[in-house]
Z-matrix of the N, CA and C atoms (Angstrom, degrees):
N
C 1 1.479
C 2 1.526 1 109.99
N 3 1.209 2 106.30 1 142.86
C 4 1.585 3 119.86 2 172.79
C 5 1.762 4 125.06 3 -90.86
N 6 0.943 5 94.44 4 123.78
C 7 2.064 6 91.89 5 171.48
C 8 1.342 7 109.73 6 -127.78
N 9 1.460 8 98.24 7 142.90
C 10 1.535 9 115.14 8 171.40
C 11 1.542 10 110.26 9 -142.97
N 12 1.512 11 98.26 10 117.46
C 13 1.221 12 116.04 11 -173.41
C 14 1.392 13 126.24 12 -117.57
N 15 1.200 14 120.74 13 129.04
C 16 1.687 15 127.97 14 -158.43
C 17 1.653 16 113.98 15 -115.37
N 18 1.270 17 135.56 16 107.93
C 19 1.413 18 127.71 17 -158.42
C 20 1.314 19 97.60 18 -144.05
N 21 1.811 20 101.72 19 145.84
C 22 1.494 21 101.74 20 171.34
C 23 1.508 22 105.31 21 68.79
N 24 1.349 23 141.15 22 34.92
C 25 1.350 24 138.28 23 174.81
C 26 1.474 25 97.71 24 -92.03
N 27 1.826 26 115.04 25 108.52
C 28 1.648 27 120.50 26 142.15
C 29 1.001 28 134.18 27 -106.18
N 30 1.051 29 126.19 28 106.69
C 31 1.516 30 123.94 29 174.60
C 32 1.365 31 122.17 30 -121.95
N 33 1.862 32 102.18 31 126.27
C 34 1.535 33 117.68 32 -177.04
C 35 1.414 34 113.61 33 -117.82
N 36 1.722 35 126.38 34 132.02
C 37 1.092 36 141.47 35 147.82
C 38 1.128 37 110.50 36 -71.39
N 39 1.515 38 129.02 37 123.52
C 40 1.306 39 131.76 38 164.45
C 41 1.291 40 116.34 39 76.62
N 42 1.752 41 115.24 40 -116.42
C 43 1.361 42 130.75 41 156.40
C 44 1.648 43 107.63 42 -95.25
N 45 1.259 44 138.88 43 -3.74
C 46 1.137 45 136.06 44 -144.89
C 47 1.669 46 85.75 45 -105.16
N 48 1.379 47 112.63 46 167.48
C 49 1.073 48 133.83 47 162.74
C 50 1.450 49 127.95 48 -138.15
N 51 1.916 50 112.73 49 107.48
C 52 1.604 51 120.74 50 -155.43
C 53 1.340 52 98.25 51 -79.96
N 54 1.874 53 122.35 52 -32.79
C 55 1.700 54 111.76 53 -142.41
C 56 1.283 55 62.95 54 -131.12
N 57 1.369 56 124.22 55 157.18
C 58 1.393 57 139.76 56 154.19
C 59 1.650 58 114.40 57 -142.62
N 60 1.285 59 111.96 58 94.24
C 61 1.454 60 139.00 59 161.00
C 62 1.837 61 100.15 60 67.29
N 63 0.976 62 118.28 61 46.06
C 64 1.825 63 133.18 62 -162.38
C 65 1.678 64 92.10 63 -76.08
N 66 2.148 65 124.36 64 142.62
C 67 1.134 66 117.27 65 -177.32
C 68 1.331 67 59.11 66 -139.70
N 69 1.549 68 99.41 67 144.73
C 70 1.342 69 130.80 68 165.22
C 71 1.690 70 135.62 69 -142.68
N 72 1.205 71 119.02 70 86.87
C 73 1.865 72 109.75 71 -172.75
C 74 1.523 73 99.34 72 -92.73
N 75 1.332 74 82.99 73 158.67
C 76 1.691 75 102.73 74 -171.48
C 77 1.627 76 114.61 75 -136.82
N 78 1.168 77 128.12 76 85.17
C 79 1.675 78 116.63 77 -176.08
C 80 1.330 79 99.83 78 -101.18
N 81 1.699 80 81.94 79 159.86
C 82 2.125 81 98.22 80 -178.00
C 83 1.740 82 104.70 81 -55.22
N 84 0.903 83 125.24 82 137.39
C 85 1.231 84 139.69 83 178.53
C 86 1.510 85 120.78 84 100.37
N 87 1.255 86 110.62 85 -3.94
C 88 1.412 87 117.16 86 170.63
C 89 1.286 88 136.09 87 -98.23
N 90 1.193 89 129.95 88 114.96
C 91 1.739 90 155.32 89 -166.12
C 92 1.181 91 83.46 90 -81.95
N 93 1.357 92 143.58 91 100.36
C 94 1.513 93 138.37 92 152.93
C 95 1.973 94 103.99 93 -80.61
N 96 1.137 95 122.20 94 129.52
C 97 1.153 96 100.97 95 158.42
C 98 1.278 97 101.88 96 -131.08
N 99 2.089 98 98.20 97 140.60
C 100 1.303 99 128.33 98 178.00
C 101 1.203 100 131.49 99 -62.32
N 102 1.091 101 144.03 100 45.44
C 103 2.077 102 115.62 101 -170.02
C 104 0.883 103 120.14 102 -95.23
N 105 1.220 104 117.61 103 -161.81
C 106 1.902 105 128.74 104 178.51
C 107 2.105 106 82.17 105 138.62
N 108 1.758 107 85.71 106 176.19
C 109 1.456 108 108.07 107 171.12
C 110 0.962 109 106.70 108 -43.93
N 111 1.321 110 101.52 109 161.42
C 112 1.500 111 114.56 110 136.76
C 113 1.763 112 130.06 111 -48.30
N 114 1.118 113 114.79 112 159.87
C 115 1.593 114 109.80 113 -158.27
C 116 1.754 115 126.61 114 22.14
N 117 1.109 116 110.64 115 45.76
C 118 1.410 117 137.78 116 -167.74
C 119 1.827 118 103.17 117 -88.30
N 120 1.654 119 90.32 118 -43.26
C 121 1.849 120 100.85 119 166.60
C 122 1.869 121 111.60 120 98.54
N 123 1.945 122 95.21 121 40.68
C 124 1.163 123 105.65 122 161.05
C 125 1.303 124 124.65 123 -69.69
N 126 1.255 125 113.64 124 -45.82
C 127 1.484 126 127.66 125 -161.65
C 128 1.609 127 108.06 126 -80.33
N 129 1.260 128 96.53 127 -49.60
C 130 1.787 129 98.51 128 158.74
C 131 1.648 130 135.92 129 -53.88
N 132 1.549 131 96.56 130 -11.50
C 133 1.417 132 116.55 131 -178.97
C 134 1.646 133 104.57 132 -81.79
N 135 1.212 134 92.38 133 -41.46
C 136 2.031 135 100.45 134 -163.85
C 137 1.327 136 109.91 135 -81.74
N 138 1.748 137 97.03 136 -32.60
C 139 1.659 138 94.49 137 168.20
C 140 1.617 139 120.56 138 -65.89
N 141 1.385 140 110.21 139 -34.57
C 142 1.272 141 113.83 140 -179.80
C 143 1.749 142 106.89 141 -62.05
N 144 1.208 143 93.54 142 -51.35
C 145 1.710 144 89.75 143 168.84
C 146 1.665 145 131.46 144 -47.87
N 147 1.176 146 103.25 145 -56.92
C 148 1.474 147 105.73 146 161.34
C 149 1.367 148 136.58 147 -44.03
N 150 1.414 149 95.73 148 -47.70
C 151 1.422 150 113.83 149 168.63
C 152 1.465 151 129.29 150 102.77
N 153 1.739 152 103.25 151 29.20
C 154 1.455 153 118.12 152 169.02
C 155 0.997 154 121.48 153 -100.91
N 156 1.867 155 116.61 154 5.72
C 157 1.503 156 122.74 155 173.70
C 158 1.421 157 95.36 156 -121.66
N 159 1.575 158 107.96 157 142.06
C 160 2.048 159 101.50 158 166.22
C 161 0.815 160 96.98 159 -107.80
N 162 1.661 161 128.20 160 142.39
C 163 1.473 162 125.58 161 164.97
C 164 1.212 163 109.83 162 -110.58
N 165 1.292 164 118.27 163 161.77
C 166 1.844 165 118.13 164 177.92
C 167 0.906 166 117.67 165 -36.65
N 168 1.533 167 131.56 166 -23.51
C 169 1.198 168 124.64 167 -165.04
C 170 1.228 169 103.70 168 179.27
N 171 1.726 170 105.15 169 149.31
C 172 1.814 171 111.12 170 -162.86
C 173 1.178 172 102.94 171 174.57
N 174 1.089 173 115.23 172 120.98
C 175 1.999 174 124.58 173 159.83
C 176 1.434 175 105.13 174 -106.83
N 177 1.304 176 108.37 175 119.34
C 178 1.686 177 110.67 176 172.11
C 179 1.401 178 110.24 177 -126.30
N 180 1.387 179 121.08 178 123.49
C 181 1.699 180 118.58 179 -157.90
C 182 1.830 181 85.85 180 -115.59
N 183 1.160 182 102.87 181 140.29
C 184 1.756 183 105.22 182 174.22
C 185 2.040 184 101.04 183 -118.20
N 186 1.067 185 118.48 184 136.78
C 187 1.741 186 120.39 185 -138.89
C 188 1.608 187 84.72 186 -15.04
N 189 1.301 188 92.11 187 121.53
C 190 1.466 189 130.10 188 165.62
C 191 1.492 190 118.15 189 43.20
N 192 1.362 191 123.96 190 -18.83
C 193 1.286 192 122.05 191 -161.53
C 194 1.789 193 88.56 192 -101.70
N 195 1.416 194 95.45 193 164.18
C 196 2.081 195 109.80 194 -159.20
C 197 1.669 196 89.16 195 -102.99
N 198 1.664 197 109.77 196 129.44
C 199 1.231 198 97.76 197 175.82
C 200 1.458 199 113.60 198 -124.28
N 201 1.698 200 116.25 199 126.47
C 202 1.131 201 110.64 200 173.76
C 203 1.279 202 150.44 201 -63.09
N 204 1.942 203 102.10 202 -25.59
C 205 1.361 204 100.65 203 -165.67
C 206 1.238 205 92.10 204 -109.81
N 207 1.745 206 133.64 205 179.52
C 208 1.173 207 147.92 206 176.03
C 209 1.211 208 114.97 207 -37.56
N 210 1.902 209 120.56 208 121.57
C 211 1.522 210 98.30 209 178.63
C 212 1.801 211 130.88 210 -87.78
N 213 1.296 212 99.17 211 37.70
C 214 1.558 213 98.04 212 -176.39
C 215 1.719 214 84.07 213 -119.62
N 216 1.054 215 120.72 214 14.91
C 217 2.099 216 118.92 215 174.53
C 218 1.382 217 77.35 216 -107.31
N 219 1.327 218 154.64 217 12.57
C 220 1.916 219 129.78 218 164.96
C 221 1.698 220 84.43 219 -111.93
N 222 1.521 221 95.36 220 131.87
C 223 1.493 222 102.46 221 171.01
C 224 1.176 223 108.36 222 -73.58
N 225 1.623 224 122.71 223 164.66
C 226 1.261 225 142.77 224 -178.43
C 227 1.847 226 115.80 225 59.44
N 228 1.480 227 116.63 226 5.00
C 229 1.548 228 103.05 227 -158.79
C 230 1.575 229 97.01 228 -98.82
N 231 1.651 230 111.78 229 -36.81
C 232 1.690 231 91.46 230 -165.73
C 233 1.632 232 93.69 231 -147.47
N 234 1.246 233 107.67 232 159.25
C 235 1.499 234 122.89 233 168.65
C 236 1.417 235 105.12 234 -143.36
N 237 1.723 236 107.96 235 160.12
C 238 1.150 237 104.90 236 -150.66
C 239 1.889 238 87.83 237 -146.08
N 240 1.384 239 115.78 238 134.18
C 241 1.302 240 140.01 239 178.81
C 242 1.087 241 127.38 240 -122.13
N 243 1.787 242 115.89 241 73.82
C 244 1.632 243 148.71 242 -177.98
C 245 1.476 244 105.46 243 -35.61
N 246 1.502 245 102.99 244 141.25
C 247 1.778 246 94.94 245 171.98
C 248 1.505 247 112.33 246 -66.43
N 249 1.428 248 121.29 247 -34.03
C 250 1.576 249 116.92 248 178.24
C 251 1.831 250 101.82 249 -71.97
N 252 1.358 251 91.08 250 175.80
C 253 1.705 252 113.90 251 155.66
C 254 1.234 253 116.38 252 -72.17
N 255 1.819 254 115.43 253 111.39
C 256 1.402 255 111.34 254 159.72
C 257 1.279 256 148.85 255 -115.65
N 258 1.767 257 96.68 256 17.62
C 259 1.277 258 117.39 257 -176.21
C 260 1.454 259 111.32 258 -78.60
N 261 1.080 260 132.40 259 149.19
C 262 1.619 261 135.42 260 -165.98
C 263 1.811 262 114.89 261 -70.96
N 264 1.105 263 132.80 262 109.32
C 265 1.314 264 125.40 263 -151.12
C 266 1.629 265 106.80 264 -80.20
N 267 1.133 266 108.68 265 -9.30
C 268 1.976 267 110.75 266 169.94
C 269 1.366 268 104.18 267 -76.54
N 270 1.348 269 132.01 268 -27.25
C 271 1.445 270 130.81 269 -177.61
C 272 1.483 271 127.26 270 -66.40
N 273 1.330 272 131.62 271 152.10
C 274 1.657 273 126.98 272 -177.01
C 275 1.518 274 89.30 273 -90.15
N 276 1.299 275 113.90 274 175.73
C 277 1.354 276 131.31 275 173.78
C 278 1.621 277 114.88 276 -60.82
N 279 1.463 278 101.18 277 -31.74
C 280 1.730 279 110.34 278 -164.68
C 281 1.691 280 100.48 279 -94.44
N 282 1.577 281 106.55 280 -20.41
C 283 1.513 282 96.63 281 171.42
C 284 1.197 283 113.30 282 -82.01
N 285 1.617 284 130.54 283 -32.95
C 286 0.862 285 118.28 284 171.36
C 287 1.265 286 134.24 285 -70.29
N 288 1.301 287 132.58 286 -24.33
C 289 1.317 288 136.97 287 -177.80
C 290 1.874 289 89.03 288 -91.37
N 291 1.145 290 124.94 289 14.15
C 292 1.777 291 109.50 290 175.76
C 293 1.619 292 84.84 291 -107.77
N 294 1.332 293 135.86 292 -44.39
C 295 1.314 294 137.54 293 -171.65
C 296 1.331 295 127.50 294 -62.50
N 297 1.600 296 104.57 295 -18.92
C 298 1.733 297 131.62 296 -179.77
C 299 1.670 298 94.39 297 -105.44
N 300 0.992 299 134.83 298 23.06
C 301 1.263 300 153.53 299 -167.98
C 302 1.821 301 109.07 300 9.34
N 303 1.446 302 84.33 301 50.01
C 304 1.661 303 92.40 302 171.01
C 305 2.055 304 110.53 303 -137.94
N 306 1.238 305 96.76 304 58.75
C 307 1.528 306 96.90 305 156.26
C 308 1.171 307 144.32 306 -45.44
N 309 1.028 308 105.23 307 -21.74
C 310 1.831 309 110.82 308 -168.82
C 311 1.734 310 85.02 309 -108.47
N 312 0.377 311 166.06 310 73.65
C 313 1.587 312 170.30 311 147.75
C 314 1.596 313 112.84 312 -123.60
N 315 1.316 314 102.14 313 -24.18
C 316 1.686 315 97.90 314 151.58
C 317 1.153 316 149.29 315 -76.85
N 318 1.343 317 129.66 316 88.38
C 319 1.279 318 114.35 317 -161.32
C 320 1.707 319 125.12 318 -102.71
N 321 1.113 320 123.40 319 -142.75
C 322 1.391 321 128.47 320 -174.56
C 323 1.891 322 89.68 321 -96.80
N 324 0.695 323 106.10 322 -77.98
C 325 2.164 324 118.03 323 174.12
C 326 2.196 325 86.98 324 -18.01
N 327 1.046 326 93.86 325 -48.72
C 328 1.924 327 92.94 326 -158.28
C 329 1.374 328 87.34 327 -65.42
N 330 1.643 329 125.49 328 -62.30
C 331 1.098 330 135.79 329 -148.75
C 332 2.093 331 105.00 330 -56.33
N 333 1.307 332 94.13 331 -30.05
C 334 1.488 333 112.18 332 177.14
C 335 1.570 334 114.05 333 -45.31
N 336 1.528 335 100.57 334 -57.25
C 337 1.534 336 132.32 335 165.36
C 338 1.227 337 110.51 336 -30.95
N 339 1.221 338 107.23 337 -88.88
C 340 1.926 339 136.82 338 -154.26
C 341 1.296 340 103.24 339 -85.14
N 342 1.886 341 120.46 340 -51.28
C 343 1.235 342 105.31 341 -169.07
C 344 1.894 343 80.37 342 116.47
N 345 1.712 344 85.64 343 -178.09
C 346 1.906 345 83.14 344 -163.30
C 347 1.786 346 98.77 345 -93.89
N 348 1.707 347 90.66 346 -179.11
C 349 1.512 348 88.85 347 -153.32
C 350 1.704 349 98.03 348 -94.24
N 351 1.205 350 125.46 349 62.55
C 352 1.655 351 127.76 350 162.37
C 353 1.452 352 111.96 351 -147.93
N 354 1.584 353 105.90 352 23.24
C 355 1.379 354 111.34 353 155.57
C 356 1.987 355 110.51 354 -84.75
N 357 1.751 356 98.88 355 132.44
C 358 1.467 357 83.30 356 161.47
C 359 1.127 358 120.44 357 -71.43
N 360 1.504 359 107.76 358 168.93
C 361 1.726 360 131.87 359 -167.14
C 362 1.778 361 110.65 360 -70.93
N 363 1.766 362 89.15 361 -18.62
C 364 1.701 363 81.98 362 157.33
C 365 1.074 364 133.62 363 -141.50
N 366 1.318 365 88.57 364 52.82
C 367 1.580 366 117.66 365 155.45
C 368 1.602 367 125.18 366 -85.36
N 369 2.004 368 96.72 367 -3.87
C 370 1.639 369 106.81 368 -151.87
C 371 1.681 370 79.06 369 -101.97
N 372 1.264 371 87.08 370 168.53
C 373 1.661 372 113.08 371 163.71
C 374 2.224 373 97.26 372 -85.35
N 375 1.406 374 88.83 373 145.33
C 376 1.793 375 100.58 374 168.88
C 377 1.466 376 103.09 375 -27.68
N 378 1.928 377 110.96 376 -63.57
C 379 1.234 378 92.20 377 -152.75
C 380 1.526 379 104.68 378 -97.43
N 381 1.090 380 118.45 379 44.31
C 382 1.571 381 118.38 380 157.62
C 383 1.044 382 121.10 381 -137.05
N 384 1.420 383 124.43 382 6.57
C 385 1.461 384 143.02 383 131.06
C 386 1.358 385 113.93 384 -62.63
N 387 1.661 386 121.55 385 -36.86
C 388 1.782 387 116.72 386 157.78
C 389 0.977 388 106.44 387 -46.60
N 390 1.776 389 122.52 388 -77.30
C 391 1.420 390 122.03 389 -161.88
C 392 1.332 391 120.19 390 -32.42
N 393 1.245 392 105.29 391 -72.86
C 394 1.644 393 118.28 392 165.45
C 395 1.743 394 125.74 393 -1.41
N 396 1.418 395 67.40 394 -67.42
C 397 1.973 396 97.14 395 -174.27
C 398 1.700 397 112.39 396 -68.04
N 399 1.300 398 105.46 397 -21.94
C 400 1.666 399 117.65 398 -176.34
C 401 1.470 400 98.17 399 -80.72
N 402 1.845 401 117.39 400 -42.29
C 403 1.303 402 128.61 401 -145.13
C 404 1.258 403 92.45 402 -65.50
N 405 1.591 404 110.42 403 -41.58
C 406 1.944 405 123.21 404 -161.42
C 407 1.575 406 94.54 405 -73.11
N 408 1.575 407 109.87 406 -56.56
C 409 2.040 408 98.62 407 -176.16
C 410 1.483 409 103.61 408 -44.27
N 411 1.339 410 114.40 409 -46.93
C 412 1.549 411 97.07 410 -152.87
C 413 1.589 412 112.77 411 -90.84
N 414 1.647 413 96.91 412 20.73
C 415 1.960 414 99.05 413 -176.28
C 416 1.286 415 102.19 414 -105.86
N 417 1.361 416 112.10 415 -7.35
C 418 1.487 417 119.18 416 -162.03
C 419 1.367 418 102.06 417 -85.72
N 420 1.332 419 105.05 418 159.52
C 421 1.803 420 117.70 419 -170.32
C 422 1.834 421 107.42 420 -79.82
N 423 1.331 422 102.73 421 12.80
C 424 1.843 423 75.52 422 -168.55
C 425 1.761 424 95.17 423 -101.01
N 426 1.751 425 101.25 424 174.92
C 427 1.409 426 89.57 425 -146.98
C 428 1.971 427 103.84 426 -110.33
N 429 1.504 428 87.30 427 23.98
C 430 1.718 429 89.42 428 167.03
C 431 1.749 430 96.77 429 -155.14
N 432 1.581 431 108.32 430 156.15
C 433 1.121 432 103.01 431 -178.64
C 434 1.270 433 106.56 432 -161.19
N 435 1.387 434 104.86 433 132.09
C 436 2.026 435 109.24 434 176.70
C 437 0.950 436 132.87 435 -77.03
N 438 1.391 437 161.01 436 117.77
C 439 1.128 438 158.35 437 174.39
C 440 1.444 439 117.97 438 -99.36
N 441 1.083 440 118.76 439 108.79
C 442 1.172 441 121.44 440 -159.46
C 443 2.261 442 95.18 441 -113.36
N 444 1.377 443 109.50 442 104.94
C 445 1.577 444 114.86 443 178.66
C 446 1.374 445 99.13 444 53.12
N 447 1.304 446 118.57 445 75.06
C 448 1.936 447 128.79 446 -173.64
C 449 1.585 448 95.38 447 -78.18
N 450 1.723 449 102.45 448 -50.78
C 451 1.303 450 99.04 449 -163.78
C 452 1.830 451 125.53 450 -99.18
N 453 1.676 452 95.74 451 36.67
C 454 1.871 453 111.98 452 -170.53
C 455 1.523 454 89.38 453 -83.68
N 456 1.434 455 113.93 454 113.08
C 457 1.390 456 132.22 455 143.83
C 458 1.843 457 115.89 456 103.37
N 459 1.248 458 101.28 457 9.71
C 460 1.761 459 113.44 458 176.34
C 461 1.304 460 76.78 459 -91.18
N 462 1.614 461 81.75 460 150.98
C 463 1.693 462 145.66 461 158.99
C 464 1.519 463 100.30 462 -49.84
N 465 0.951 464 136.88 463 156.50
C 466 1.381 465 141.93 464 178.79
C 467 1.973 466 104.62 465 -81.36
N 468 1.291 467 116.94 466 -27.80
C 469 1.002 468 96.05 467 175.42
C 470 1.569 469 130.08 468 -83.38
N 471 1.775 470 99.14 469 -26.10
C 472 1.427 471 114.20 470 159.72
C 473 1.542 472 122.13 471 -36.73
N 474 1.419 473 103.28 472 -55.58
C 475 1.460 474 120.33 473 174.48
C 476 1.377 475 122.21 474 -39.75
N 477 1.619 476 111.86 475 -51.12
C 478 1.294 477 139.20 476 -169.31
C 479 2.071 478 87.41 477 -67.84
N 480 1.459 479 102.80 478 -66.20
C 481 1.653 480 97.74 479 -172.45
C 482 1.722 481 115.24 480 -55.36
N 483 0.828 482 106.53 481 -14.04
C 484 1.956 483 108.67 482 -175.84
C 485 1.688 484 98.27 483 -94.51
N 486 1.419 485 110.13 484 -36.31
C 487 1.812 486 91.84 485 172.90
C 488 1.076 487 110.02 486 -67.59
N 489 1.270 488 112.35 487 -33.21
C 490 1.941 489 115.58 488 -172.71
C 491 1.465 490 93.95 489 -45.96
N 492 1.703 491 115.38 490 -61.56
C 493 1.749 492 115.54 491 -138.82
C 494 1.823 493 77.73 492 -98.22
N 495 0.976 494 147.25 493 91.47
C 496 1.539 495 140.05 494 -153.96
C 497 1.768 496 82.29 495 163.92
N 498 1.365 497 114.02 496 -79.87
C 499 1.374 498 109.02 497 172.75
C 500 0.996 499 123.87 498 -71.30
N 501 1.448 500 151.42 499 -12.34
C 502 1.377 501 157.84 500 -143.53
C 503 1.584 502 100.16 501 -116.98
N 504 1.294 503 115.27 502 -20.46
C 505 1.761 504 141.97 503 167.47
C 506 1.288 505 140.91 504 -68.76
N 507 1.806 506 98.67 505 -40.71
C 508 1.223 507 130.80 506 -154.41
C 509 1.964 508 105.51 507 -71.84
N 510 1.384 509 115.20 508 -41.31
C 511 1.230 510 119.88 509 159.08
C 512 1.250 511 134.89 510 -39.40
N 513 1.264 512 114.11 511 -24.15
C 514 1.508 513 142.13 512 178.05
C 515 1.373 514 117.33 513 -119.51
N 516 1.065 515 135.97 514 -44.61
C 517 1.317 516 125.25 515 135.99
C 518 2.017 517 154.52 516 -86.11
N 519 1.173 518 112.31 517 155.27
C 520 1.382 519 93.97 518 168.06
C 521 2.123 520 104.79 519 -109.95
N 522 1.431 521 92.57 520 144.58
C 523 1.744 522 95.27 521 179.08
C 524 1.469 523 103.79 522 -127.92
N 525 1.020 524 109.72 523 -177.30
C 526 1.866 525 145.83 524 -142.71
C 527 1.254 526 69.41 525 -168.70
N 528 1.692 527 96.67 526 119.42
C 529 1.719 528 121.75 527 148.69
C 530 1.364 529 107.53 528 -131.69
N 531 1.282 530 119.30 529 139.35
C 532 1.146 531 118.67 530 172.09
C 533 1.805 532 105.54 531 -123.66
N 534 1.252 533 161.89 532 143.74
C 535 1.520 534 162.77 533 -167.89
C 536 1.205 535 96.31 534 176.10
N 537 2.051 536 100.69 535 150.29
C 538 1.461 537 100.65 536 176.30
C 539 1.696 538 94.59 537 -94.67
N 540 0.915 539 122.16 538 3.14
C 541 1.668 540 115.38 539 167.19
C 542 1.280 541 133.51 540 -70.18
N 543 1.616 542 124.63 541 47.90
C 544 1.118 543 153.39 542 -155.07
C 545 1.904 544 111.61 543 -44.16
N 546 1.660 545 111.41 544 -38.33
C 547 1.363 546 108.72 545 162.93
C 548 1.508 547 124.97 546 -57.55
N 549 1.623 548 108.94 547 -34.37
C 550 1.556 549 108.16 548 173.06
C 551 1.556 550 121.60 549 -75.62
N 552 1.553 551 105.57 550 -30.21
C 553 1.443 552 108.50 551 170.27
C 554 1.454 553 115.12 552 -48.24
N 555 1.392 554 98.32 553 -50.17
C 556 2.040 555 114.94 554 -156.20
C 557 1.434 556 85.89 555 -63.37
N 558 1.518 557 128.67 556 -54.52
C 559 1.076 558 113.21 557 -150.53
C 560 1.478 559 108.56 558 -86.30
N 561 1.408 560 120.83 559 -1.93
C 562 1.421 561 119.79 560 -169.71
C 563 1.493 562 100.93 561 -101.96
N 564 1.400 563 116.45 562 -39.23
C 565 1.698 564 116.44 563 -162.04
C 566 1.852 565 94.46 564 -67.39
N 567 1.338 566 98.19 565 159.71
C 568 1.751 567 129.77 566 154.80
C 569 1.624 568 111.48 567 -89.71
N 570 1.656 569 124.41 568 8.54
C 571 0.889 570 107.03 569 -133.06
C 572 1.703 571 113.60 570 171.35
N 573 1.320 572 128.27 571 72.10
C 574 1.674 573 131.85 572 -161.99
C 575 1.818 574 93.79 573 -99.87
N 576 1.468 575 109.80 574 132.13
C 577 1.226 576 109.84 575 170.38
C 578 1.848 577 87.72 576 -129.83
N 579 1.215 578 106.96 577 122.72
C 580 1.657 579 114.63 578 156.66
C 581 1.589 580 113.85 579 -72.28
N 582 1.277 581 119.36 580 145.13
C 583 1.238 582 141.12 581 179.04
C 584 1.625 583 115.13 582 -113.85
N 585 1.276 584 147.01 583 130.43
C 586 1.199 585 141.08 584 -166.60
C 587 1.829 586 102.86 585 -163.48
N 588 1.744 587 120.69 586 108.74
C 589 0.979 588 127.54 587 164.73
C 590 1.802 589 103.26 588 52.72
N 591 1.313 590 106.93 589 59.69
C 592 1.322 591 112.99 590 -178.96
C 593 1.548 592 129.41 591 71.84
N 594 1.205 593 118.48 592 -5.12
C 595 2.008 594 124.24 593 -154.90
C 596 1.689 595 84.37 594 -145.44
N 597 1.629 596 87.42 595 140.65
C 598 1.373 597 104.68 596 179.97
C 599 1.649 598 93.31 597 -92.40
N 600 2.189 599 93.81 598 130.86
C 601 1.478 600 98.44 599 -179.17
C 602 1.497 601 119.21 600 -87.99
N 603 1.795 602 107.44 601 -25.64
C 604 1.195 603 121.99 602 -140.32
C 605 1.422 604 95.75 603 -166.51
N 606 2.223 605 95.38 604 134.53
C 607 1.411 606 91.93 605 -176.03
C 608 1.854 607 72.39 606 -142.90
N 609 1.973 608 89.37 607 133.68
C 610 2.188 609 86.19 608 170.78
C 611 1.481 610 79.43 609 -123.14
């Protein structure tokens, strides 16, 4: 089993303060799901995790050992699933999932979804340019992964196929979900941590 553990995270804009002293573990098999408000300081959390935000301060241990540099520079440990679209919009579906070096992650069930894979990416609607983009985080080999609003703008059946491959994962990975769709969270997480004005209030 894998752990990744996040302690002592502060982070201030300005005079403001987004993260205030946040401890967070994460093992493979665990569905954490995130909520709270809006500007509550989820998204700033995952970035900090990833490691495209620095905050004043942060200990992040990956099983047990303290890691300094960004954790998406250690191969295989984390991937990360932006609230926007970040797949390249000149690309087909099949280049992109060959370029995220997860091809086979397309299947006939997806193709159902989206349509086949030599449409460009903006040819898709937002939320099947999400799916897509979820399909590649969650095909990828690393062994924790964020999802940051997985399920903003799918079809209900889309939804239904990403919990499937979401749980069908979970053995092999541990995730950080954050969605304002709080019935899919409850029923998907191992694991509800509330978020409130930067500081975790509440863990069931």
């Amino acid at each position: 089993m894998d752990v990744l553990e996040i302690d002592s995270v502060i982070h201030k804009v300005s005079d403001k303060t987004l993260i205030s002293d946040v401890y967070l573990k994460l093992s493979t098999s665990d569905v954490i799901g995130l909520v709270g408000r809006n500007g509550s300081g989820k998204t700033t959390l995952m970035k900090i995790i990833f490691g495209i935000v620095e905050p004043q301060n942060k200990f992040i241990r990956f099983n047990g050992n303290v890691i300094q540099k960004p954790l998406f520079e250690i191969n295989g440990c984390i991937t990360y699933l932006p609230q926007s679209n970040f797949a390249p919009k000149h690309l087909t579906i099949d280049q992109f999932l060959a370029a995220y070096g997860v091809s086979s992650a397309f299947t006939p069930e997806d193709e159902e979804i989206v349509g086949p894979g030599n449409q460009k990416l903006d040819e898709l609607s937002f939320g099947q340019r999400r799916y897509i983009e979820a399909k590649a985080v969650l095909a990828s080999n690393a062994r924790f992964s964020l999802l940051d609003e997985p399920f903003a703008g799918l079809a209900p059946h889309a939804i239904e196929h990403l919990v499937k491959s979401i749980t069908a994962k979970k053995e092999q990975k541990g995730f950080l979900i954050s969605d304002h769709n709080v019935d899919i969270i409850s029923a998907l997480s191992t694991r509800i941590i509330l978020m409130d004005r930067g500081t975790i209030k509440q863990r069931t």
